[in-house]
C-alpha positions, 0 to 999 in steps of 0.5 A: 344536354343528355339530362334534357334528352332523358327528360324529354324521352321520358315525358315521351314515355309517360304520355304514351303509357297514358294514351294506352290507359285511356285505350284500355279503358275505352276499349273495355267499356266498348266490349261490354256496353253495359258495363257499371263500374266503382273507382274501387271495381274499374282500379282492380279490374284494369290493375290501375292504383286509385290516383291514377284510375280516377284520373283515367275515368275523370279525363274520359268523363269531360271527354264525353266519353263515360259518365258518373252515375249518381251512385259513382259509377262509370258508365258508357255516356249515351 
């Protein structure tokens, strides 16, 4: 029963700690509404790894919120 707890606390963790990516990441783009990033400049400027940083910009892309230019980078979606 205490490892299903520890499990379930953790997948709290994790689920918070994506929720605050996606945060950071919105709210960088609403501060520079101009702002033109690659996968390699938006993963060292947040201070992301790349997996993760790509999913981050992925998720926000379906979610109507940036859009990947044909160059690949992410921008604010009109």
């Amino acid at each position: 029963m205490k490892l299903a707890t520890s499990r379930a606390i953790s997948h709290q963790q994790f689920a918070l700690e994506r929720q605050r990516l996606f945060e950071r990441v919105r709210a960088e783009y609403r501060e520079m509404p101009g702002l033109r990033l690659s996968l390699a400049q938006a993963a060292r400027l947040l201070g992301m790894d790349r997996p993760v940083c790509s999913d981050v910009l992925h998720t926000l892309v379906r979610d109507g919120f940036l859009r990947e230019t044909p160059r690949g980078d992410y921008v604010l979606a009109d």
